[in-house]
Structure formats: C-alpha cells, structure tokens
CHARMM-style PDB file with segment names, atoms N, HN, CA, C and O in Angstrom:
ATOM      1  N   UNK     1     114.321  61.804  41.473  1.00  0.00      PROA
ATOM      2  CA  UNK     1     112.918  61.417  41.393  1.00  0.00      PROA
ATOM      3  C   UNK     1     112.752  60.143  40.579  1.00  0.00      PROA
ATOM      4  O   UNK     1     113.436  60.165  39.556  1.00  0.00      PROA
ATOM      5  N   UNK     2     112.111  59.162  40.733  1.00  0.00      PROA
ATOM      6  HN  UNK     2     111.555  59.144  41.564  1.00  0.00      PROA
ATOM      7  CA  UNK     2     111.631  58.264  40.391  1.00  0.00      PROA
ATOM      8  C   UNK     2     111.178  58.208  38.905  1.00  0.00      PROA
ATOM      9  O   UNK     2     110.269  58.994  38.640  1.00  0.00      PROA
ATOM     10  N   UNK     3     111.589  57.509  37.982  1.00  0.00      PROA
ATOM     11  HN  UNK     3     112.327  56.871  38.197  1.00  0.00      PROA
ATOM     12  CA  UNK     3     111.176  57.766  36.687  1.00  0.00      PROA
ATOM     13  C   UNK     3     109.602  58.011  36.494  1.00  0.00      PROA
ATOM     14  O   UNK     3     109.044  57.407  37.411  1.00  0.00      PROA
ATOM     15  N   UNK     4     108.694  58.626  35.706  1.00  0.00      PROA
ATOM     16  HN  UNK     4     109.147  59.116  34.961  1.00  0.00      PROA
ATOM     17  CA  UNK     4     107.410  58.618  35.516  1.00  0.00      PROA
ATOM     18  C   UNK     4     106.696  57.663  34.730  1.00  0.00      PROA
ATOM     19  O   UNK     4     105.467  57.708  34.674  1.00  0.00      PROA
ATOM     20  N   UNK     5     107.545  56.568  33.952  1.00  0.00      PROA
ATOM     21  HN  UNK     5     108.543  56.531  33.997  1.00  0.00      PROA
ATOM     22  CA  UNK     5     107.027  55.072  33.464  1.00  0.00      PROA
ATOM     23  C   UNK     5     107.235  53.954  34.772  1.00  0.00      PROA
ATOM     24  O   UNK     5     106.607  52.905  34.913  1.00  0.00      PROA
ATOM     25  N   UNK     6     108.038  54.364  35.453  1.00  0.00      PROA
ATOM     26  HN  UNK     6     108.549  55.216  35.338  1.00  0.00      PROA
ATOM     27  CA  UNK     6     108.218  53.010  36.592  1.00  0.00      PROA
ATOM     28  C   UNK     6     109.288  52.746  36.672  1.00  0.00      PROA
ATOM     29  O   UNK     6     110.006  53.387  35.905  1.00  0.00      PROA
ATOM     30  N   UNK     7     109.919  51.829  37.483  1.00  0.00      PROA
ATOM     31  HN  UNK     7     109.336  51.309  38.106  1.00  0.00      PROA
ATOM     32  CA  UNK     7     111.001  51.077  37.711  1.00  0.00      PROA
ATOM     33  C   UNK     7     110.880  49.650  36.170  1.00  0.00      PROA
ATOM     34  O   UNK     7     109.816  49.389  35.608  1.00  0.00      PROA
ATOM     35  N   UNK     8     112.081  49.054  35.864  1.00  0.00      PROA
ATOM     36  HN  UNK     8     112.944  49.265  36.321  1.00  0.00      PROA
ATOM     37  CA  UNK     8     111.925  47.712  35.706  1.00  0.00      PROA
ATOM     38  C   UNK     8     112.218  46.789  36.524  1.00  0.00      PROA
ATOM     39  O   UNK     8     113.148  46.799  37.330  1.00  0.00      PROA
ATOM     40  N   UNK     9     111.127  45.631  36.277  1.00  0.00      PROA
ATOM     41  HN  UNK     9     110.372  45.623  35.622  1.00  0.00      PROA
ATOM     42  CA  UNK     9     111.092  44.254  36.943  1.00  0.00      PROA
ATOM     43  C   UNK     9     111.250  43.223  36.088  1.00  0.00      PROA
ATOM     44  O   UNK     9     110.786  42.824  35.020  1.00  0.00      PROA
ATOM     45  N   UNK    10     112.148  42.880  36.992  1.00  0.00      PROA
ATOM     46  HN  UNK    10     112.525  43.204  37.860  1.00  0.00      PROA
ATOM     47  CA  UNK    10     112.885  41.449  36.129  1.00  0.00      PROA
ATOM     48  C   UNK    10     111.915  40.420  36.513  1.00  0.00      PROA
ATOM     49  O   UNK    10     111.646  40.374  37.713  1.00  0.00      PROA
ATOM     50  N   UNK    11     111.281  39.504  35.658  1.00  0.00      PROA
ATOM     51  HN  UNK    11     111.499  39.541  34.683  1.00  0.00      PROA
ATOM     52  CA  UNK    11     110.161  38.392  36.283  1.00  0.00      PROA
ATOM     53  C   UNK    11     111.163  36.895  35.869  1.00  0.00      PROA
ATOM     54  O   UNK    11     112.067  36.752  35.045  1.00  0.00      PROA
ATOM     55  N   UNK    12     110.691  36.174  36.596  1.00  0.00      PROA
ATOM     56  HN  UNK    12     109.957  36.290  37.265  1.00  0.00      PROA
ATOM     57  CA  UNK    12     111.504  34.984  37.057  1.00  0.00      PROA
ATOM     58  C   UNK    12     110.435  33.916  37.337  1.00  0.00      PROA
ATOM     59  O   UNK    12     109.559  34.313  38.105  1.00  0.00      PROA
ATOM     60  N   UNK    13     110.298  32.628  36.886  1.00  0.00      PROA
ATOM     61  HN  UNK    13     111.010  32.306  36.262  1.00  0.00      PROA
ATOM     62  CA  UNK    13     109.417  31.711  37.564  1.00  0.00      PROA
ATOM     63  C   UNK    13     109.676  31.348  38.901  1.00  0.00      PROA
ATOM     64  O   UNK    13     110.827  31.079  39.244  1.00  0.00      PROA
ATOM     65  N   UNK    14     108.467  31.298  39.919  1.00  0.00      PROA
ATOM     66  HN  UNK    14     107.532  31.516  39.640  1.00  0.00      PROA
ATOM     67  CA  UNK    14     108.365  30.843  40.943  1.00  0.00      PROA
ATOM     68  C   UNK    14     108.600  29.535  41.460  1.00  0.00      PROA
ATOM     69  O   UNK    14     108.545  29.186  42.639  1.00  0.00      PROA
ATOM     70  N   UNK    15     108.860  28.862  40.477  1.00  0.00      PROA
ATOM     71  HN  UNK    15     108.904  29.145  39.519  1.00  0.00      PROA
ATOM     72  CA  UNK    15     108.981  27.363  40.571  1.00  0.00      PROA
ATOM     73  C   UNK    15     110.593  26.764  40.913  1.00  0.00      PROA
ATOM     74  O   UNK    15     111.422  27.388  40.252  1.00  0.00      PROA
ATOM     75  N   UNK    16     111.076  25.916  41.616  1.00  0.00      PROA
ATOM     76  HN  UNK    16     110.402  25.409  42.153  1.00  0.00      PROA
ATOM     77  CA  UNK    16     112.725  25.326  41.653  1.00  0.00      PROA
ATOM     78  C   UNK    16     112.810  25.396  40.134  1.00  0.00      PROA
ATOM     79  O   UNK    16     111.767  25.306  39.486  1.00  0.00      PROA
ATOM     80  N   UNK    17     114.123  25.570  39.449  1.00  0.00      PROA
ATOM     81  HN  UNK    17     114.971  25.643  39.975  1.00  0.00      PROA
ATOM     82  CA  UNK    17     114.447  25.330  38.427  1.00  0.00      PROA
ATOM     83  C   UNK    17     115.777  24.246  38.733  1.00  0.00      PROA
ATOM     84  O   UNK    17     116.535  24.271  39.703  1.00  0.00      PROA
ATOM     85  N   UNK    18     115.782  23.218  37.470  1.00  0.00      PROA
ATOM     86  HN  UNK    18     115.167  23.198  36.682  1.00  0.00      PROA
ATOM     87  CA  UNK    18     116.745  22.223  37.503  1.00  0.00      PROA
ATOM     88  C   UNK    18     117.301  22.239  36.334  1.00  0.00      PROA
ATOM     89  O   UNK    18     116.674  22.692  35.375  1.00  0.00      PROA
ATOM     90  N   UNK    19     118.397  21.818  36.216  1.00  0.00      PROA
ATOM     91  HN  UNK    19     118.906  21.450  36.994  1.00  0.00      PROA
ATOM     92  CA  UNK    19     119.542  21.866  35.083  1.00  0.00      PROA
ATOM     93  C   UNK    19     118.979  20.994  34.295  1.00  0.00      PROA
ATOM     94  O   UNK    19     118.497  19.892  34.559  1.00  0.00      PROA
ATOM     95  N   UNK    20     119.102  21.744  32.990  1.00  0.00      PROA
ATOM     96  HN  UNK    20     119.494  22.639  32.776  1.00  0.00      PROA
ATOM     97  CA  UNK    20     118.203  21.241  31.887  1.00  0.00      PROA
ATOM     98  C   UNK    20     117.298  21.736  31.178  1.00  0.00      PROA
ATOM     99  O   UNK    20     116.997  21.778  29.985  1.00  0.00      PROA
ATOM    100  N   UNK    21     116.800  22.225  32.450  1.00  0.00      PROA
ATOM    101  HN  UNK    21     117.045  22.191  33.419  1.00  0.00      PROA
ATOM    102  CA  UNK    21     115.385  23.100  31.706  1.00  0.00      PROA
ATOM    103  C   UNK    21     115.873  24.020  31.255  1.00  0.00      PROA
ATOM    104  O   UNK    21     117.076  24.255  31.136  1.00  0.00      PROA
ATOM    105  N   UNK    22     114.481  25.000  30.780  1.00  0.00      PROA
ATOM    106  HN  UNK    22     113.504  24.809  30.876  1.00  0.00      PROA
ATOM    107  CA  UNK    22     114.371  25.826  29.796  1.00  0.00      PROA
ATOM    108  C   UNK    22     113.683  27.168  30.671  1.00  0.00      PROA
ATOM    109  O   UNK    22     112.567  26.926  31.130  1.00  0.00      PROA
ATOM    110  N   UNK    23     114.045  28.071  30.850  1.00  0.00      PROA
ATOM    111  HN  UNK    23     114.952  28.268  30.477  1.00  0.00      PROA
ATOM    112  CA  UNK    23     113.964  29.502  31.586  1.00  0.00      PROA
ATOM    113  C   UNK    23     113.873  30.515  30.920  1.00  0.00      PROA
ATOM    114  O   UNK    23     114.752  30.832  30.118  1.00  0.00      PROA
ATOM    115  N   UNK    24     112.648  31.316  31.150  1.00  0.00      PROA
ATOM    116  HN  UNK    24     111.935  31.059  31.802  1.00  0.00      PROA
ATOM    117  CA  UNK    24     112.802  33.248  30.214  1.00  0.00      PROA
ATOM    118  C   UNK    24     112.516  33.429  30.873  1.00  0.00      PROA
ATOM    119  O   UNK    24     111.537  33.072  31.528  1.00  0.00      PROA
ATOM    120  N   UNK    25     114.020  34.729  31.100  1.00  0.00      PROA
ATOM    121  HN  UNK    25     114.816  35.019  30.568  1.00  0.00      PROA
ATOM    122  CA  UNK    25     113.285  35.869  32.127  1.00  0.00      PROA
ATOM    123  C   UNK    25     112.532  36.722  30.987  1.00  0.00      PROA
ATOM    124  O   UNK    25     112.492  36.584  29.764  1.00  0.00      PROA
ATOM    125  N   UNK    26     112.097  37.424  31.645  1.00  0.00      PROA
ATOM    126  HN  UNK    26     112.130  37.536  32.638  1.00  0.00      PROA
ATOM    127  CA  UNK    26     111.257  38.721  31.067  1.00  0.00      PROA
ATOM    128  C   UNK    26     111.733  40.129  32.010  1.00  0.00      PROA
ATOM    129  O   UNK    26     112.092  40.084  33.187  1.00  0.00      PROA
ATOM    130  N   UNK    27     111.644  41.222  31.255  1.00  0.00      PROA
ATOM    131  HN  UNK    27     111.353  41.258  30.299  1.00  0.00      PROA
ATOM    132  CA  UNK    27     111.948  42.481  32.089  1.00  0.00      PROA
ATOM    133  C   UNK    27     110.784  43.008  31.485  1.00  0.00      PROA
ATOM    134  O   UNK    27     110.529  42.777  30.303  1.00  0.00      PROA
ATOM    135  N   UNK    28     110.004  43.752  32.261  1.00  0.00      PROA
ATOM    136  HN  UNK    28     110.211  43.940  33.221  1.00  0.00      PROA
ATOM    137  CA  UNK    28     109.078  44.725  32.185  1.00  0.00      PROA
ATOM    138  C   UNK    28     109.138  46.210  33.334  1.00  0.00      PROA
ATOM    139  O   UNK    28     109.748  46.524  34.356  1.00  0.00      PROA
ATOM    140  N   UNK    29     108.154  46.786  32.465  1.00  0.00      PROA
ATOM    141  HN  UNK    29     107.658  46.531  31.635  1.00  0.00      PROA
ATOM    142  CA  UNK    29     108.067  48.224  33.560  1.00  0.00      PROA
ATOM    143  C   UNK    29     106.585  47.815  34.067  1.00  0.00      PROA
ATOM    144  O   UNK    29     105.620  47.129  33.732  1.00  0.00      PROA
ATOM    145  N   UNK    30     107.184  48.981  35.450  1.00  0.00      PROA
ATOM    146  HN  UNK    30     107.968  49.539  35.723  1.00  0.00      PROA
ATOM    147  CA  UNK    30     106.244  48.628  36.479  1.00  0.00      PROA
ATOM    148  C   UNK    30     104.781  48.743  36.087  1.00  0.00      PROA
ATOM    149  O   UNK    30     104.779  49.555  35.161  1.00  0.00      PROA
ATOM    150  N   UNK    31     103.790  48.427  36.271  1.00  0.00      PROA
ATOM    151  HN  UNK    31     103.792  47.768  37.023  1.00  0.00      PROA
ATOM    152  CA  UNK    31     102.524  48.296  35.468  1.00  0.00      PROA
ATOM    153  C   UNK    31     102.473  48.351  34.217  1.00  0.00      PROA
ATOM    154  O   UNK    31     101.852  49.239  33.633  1.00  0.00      PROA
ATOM    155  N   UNK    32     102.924  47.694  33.798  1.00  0.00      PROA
ATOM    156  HN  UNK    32     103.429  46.973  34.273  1.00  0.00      PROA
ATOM    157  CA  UNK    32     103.084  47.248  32.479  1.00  0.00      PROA
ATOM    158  C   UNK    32     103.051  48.201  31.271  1.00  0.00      PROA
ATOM    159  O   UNK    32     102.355  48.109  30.260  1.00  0.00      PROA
ATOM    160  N   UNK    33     104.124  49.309  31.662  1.00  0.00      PROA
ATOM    161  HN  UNK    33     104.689  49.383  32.484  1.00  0.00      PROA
ATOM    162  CA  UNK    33     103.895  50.812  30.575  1.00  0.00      PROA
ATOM    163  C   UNK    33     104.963  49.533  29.701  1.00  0.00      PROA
ATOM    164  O   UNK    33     105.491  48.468  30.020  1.00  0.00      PROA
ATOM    165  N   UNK    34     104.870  50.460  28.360  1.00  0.00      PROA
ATOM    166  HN  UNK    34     104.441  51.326  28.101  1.00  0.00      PROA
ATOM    167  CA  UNK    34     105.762  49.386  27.197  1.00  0.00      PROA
ATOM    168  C   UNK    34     106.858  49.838  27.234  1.00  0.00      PROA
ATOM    169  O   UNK    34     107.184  50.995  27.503  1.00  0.00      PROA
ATOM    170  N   UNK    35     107.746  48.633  26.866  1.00  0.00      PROA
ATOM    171  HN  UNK    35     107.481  47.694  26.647  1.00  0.00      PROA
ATOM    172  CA  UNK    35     109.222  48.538  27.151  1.00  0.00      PROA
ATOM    173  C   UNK    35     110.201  47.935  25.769  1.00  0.00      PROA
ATOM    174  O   UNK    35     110.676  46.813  25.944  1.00  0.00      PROA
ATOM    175  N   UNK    36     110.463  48.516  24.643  1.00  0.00      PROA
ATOM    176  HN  UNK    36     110.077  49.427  24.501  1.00  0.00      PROA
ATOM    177  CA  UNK    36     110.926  48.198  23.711  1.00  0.00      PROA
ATOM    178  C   UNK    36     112.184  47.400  23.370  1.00  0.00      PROA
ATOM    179  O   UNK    36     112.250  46.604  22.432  1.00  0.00      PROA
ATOM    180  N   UNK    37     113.475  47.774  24.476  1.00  0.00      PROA
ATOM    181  HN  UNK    37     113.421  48.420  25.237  1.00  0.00      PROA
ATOM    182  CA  UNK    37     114.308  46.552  24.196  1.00  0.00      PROA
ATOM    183  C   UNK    37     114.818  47.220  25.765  1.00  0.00      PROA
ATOM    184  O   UNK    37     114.591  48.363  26.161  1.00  0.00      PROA
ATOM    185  N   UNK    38     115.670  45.977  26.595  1.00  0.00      PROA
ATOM    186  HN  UNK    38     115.854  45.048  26.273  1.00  0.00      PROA
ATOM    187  CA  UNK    38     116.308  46.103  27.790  1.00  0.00      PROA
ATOM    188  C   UNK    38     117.737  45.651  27.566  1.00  0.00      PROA
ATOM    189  O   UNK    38     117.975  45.560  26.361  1.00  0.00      PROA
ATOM    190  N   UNK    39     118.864  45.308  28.416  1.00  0.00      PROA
ATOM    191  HN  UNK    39     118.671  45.382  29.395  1.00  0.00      PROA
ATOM    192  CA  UNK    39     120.240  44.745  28.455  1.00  0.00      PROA
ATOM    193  C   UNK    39     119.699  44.137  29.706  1.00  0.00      PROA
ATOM    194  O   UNK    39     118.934  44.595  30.554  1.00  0.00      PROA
ATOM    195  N   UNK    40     120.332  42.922  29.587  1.00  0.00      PROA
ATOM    196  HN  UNK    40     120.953  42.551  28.898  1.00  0.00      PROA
ATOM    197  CA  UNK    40     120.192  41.935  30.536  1.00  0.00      PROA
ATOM    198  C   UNK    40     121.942  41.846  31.541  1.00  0.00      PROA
ATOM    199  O   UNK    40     122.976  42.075  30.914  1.00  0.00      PROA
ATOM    200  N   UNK    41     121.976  41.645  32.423  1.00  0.00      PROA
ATOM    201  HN  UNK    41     121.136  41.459  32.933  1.00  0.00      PROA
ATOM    202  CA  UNK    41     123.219  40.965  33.153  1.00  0.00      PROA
ATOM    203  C   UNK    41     122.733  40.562  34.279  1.00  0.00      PROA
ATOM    204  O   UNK    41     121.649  40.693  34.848  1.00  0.00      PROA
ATOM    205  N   UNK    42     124.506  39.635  34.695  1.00  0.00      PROA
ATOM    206  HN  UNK    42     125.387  39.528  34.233  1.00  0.00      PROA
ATOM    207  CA  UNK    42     124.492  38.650  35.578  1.00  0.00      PROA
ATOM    208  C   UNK    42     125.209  39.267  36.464  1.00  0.00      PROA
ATOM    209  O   UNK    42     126.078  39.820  35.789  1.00  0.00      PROA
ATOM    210  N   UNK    43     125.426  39.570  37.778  1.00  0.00      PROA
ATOM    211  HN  UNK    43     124.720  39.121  38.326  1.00  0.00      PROA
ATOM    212  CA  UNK    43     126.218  40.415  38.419  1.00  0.00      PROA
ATOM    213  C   UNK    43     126.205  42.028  38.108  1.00  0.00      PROA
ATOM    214  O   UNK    43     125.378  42.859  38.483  1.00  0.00      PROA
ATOM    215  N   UNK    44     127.634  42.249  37.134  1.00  0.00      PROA
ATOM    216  HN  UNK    44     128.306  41.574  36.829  1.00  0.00      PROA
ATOM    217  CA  UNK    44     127.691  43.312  36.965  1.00  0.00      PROA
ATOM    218  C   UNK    44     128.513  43.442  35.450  1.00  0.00      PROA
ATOM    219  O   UNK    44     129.236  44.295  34.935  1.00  0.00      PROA
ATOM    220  N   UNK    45     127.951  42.031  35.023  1.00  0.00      PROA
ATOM    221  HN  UNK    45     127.364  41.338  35.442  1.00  0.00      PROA
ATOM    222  CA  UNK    45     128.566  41.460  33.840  1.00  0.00      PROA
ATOM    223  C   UNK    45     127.482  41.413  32.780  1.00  0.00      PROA
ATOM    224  O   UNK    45     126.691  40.542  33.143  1.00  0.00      PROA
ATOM    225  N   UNK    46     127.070  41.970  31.595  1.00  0.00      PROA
ATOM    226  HN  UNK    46     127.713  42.677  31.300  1.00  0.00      PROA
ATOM    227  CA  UNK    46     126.210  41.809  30.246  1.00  0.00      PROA
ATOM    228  C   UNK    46     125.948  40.199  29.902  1.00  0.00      PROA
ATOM    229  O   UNK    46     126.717  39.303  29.554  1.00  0.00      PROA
ATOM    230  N   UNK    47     124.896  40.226  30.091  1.00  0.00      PROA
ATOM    231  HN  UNK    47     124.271  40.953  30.374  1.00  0.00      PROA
ATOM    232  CA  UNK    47     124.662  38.821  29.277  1.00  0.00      PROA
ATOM    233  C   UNK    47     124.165  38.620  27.617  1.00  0.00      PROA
ATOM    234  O   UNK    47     123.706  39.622  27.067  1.00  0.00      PROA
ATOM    235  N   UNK    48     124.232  37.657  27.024  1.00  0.00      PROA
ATOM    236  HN  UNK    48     124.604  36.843  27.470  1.00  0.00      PROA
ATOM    237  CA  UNK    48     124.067  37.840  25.279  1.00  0.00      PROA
ATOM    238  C   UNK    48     122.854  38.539  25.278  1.00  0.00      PROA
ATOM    239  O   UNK    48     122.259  38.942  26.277  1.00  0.00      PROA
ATOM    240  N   UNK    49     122.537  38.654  24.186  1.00  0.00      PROA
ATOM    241  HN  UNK    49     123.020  38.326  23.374  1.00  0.00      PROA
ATOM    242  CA  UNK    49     121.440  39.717  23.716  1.00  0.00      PROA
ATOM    243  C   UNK    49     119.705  39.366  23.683  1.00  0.00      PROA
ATOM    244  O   UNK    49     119.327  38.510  22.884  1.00  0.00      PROA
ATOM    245  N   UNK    50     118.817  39.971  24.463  1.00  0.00      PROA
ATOM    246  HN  UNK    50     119.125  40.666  25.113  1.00  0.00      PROA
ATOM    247  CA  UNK    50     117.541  39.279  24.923  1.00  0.00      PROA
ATOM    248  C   UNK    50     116.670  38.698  23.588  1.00  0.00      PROA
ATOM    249  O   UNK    50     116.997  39.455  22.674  1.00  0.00      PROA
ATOM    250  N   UNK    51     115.888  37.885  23.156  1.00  0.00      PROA
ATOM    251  HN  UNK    51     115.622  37.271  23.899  1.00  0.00      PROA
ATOM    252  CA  UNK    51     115.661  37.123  22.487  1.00  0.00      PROA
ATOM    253  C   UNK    51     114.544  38.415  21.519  1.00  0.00      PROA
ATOM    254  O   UNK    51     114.707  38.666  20.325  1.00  0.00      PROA
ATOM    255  N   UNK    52     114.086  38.688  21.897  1.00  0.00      PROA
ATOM    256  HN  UNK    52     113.953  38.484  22.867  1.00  0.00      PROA
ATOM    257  CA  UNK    52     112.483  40.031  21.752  1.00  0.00      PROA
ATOM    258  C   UNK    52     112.729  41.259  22.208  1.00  0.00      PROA
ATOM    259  O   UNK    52     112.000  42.240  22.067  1.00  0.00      PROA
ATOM    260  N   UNK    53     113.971  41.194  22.871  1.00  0.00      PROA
ATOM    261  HN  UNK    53     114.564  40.397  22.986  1.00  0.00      PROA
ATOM    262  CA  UNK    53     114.106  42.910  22.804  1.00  0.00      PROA
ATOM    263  C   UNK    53     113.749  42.838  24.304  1.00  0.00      PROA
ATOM    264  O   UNK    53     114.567  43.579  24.850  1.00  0.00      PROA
ATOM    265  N   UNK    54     112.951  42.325  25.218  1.00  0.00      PROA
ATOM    266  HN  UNK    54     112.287  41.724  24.775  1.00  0.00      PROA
ATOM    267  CA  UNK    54     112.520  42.679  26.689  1.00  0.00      PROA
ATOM    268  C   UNK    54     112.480  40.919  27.435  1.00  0.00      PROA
ATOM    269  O   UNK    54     112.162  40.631  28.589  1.00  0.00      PROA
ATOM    270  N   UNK    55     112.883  40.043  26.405  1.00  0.00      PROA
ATOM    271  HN  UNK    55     113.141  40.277  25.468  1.00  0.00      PROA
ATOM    272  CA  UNK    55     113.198  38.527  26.995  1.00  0.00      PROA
ATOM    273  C   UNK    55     114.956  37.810  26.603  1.00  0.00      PROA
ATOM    274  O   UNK    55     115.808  37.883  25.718  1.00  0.00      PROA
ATOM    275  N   UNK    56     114.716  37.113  27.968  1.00  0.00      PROA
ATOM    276  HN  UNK    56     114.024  37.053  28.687  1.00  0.00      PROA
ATOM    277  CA  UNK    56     115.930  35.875  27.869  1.00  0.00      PROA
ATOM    278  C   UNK    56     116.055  34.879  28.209  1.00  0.00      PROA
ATOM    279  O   UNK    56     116.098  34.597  29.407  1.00  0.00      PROA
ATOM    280  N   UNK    57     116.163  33.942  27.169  1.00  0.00      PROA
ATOM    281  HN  UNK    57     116.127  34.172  26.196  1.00  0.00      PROA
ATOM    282  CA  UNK    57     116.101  32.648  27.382  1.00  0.00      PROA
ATOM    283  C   UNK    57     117.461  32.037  27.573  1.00  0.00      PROA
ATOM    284  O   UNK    57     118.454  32.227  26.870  1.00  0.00      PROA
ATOM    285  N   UNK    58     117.316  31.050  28.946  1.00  0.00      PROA
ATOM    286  HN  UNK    58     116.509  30.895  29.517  1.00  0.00      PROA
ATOM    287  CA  UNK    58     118.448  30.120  29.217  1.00  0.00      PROA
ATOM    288  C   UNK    58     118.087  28.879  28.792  1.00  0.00      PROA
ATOM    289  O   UNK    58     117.043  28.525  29.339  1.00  0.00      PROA
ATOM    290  N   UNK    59     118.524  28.092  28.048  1.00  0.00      PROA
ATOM    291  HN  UNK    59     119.372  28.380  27.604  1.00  0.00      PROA
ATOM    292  CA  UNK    59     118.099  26.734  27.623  1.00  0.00      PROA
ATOM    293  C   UNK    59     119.726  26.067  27.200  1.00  0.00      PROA
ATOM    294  O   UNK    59     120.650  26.757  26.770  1.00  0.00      PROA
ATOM    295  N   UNK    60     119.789  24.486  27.459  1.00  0.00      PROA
ATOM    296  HN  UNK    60     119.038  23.925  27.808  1.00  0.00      PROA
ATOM    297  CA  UNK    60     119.496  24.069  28.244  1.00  0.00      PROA
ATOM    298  C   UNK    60     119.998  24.616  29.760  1.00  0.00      PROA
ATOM    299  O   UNK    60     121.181  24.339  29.955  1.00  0.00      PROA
ATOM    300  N   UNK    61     119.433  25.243  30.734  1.00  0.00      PROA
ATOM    301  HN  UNK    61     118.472  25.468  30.576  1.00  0.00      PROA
ATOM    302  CA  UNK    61     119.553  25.957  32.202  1.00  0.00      PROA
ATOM    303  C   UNK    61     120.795  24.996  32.636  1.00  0.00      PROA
ATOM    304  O   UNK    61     120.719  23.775  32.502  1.00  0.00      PROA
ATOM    305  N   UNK    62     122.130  25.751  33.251  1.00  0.00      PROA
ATOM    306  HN  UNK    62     122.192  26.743  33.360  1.00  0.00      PROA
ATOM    307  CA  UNK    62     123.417  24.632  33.376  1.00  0.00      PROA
ATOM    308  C   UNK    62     123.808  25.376  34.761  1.00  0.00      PROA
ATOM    309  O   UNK    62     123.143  26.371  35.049  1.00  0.00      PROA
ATOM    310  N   UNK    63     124.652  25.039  35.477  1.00  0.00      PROA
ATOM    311  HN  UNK    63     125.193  24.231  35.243  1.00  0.00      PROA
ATOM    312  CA  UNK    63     125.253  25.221  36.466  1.00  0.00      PROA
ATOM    313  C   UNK    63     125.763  26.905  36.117  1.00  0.00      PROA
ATOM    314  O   UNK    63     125.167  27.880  36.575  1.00  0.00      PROA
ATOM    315  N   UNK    64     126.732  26.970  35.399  1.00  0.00      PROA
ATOM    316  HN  UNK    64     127.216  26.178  35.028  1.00  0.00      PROA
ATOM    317  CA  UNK    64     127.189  28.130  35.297  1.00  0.00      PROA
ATOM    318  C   UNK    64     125.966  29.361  34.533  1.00  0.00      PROA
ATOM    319  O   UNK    64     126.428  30.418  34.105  1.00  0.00      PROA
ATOM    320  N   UNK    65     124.304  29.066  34.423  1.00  0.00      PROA
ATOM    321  HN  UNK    65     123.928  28.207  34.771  1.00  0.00      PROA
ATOM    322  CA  UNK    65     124.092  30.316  34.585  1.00  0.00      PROA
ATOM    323  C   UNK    65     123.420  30.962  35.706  1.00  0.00      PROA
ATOM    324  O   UNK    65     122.632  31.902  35.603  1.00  0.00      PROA
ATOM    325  N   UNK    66     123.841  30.307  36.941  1.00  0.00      PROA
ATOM    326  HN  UNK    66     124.481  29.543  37.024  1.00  0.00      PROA
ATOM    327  CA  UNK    66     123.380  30.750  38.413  1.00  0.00      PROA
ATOM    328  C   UNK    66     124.087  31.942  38.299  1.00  0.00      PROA
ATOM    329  O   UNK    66     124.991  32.260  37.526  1.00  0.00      PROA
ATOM    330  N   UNK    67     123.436  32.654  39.345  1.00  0.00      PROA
ATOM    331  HN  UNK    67     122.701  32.395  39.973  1.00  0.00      PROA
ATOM    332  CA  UNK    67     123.543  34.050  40.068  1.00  0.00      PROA
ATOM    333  C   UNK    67     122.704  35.109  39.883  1.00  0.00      PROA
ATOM    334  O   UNK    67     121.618  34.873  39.353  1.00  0.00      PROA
ATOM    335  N   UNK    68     123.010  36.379  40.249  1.00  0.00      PROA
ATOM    336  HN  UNK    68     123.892  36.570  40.680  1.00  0.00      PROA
ATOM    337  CA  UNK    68     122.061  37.345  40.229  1.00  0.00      PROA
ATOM    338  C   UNK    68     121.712  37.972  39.301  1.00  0.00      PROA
ATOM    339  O   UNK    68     122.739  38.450  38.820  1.00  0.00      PROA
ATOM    340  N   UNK    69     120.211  38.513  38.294  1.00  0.00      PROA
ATOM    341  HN  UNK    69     119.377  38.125  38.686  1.00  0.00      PROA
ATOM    342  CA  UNK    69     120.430  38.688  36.970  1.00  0.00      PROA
ATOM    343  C   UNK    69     119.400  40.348  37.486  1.00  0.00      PROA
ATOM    344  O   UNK    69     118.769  40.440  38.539  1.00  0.00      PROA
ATOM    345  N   UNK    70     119.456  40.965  36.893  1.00  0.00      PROA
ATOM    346  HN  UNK    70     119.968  40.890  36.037  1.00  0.00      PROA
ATOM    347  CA  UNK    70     118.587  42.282  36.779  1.00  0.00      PROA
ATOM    348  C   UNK    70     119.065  42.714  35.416  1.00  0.00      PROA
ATOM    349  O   UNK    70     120.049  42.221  34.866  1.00  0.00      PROA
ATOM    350  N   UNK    71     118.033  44.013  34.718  1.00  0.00      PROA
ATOM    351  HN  UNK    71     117.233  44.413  35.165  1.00  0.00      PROA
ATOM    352  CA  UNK    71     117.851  44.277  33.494  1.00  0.00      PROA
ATOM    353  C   UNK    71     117.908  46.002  33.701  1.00  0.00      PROA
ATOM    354  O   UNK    71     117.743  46.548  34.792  1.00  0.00      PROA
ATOM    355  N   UNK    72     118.123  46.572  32.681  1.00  0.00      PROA
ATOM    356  HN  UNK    72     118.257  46.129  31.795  1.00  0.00      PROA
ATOM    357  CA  UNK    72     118.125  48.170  32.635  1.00  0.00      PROA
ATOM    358  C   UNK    72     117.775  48.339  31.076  1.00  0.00      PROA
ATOM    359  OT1 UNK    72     117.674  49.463  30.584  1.00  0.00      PROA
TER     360      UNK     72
END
C-alpha cells in the first residue's frame, strides 16, 4: 500500500541548465506533508549530503553531475 504521507518528489527547474550555473534540487512529499531530512543519489550511487536536510545544491553545475537523481 502506498505510504499515507505520499510518495517523494524530486523538483528540478524547468529551465535548460548550462555548466556553470547554480542548481537545487529539492525533495518533497507529495502535497507538501513535511519532510525532515532525505538522501539524495545519482543512479544508484549516494550523493554528498543535502544542504537543509530536504535540498541539494550543484554549484558550479559541471559535466560530470549529469544523470539521473531521485531522493528517499
């Protein structure tokens, strides 16, 4: 059964991003029940530790942090 707070959603800007910039994802639960700290990864690999407990910032955004990111 489906958890009773929601799924999490990983949010992402809608915009092209270009090397250089500056990127936070955010993970939240689904309608916005509160979400105290998440783990972030890239694949199926951990990424460093989210900035606030439910954010991650890529700065400066480089080639190698492409690919697929989701949160738990």
């Amino acid at each position: 059964p489906p958890c009773p707070t929601g799924p999490l959603v990983l949010q992402v800007p809608a915009w092209p991003l270009l090397e250089g910039d500056t990127v936070t994802l955010r993970c939240r639960r689904w309608k916005d029940s509160s979400v105290s700290s998440v783990q972030f990864y890239r694949g199926d690999e951990e990424v460093r530790k989210p900035l606030s407990g439910t954010e991650l910032s890529l700065s400066p955004l480089q080639l190698h942090h492409s690919g697929r990111y989701h949160c738990r």
